[in-house]
C-alpha positions in Angstrom: -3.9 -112.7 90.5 -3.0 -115.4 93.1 -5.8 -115.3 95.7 -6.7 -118.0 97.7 -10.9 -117.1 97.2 -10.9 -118.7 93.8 -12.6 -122.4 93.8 -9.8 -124.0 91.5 -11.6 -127.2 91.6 -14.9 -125.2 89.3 -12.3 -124.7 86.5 -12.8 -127.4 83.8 -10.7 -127.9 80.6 -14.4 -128.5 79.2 -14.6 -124.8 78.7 -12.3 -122.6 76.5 -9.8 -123.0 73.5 -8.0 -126.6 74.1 -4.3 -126.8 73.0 -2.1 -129.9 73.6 -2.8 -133.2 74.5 -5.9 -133.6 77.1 -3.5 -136.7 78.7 -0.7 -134.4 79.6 0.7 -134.3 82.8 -0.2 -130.5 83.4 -2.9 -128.4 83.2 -2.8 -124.7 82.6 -5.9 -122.4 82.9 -5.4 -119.0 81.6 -8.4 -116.5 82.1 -7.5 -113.7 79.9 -8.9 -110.7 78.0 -7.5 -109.7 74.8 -7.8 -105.8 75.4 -5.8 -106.3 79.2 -2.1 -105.0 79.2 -1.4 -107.2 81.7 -2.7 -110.3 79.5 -0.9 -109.5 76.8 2.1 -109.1 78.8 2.0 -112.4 79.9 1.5 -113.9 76.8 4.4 -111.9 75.0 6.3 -113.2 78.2 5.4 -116.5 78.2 3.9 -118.1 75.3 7.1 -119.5 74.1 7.7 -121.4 77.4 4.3 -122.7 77.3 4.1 -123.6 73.6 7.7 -125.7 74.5 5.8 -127.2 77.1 3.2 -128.1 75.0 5.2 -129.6 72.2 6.8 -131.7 74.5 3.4 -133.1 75.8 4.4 -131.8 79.4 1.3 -129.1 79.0 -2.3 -128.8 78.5 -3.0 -125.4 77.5 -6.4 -123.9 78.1 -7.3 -120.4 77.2 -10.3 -118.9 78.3 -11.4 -115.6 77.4 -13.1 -114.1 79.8 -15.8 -110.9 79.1 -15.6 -108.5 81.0 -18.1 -105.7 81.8 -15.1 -102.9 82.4 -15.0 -100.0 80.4 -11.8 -100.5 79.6 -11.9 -104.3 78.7 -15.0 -103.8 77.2 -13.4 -104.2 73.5 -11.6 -107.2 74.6 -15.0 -108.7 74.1 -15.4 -107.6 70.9 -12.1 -109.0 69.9 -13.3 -112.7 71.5 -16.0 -113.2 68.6 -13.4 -113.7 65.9 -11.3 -116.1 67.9 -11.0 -119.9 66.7 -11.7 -122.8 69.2 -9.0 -124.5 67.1 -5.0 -124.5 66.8 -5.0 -121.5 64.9 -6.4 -119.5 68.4 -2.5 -119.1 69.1 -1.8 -117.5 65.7 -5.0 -115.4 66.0 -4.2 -114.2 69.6 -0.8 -113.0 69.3 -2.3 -111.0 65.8 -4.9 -109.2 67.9 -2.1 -108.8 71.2 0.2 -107.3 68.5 -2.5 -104.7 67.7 -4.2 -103.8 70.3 -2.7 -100.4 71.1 -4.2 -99.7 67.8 -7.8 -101.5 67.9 -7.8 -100.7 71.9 -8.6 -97.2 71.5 -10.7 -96.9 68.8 -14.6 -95.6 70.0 -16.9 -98.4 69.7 -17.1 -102.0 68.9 -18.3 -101.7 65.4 -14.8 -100.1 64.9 -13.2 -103.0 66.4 -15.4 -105.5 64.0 -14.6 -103.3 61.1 -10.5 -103.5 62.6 -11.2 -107.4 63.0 -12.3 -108.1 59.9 -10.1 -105.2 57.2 -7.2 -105.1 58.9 -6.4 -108.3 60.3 -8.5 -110.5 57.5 -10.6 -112.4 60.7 -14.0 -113.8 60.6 -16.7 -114.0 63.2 -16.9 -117.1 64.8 -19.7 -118.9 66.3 -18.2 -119.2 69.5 -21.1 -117.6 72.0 -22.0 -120.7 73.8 -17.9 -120.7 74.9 -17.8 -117.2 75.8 -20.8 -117.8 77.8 -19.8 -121.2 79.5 -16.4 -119.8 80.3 -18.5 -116.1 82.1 -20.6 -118.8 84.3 -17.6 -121.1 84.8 -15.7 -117.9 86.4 -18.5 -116.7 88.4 -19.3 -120.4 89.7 -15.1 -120.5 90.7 -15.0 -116.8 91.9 -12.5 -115.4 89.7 -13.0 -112.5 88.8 -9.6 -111.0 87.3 -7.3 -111.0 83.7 -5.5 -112.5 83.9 -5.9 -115.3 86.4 -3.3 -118.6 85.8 -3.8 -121.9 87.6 -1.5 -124.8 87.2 -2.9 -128.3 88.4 -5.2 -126.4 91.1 -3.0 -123.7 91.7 -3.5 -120.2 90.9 -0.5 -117.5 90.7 0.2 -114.1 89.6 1.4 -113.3 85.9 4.9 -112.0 87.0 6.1 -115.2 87.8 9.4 -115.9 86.8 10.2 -118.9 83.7 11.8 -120.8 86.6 9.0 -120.7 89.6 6.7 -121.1 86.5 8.3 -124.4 85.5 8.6 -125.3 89.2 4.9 -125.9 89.1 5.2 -128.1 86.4 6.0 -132.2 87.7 
């Protein structure tokens, strides 16, 4: 959400989902919720430009999903359990982004467990210890927004365009 309180320099690629190689010249920290619209809009906007990057070895891709205590983000959390820390967090993502105007209004989180698991064939992962490194790792920087995007140190607003996006890439 490009403000210039964050502490960019508390953000580790130690915490999160880790895609692309940890040598590459780039590093992009996305702090996202799976129920936010306006995470999902960046990811249906920009994932392809970031998986190119990524392919290319140009990009290191780290996605943290961030709880949040907001009503309305509050089954965002729920979806977090049955995310991979593995490649297959990309495939996962855009299957839960895809359905969320579905699984974001049902009534309580066993409803999005039950949507988790039936409808989109996921399994609960073990992945507490992340969710709660990446909670303290965003309270230690001070962000507190979804999404929030920082490029080598640099933190900007989801409508950026594919070029100023690239621009921040060396």
């Amino acid at each position: 959400m490009g403000t210039t309180k964050i502490d960019t320099t508390k953000v580790t690629s130690s915490v999160g989902i880790k895609i692309g190689k940890s040598d590459a010249p780039n590093l992009l920290f996305e702090f996202v919720n799976l129920r936010c619209p306006f995470c999902k809009q960046w990811w249906d906007e920009k994932l392809d430009l970031i998986s190119k990057e990524v392919k290319n070895d140009n990009l290191h891709y780290v996605i943290k999903l961030f709880n949040k205590d907001s009503a309305s983000l509050s089954l965002g959390n729920v979806m977090h359990e049955y995310v991979p820390n593995n490649d297959q967090a990309i495939k996962i993502i855009t299957d839960i982004y895809n359905t969320q105007s579905q699984w974001g209004i049902l009534g309580s989180p066993e409803e999005v467990r039950a949507f988790a698991e039936t409808t989109l064939g996921l399994t609960k992962q073990h992945n507490d210890k992340m969710l709660q490194d990446v909670m303290e790792e965003a309270v230690n920087a001070n962000v507190h927004f979804v999404p929030t995007l920082i490029v080598d140190g640099f933190d900007f607003d989801q409508k950026i365009s594919n070029d100023d996006f690239l621009s921040l890439l060396r």
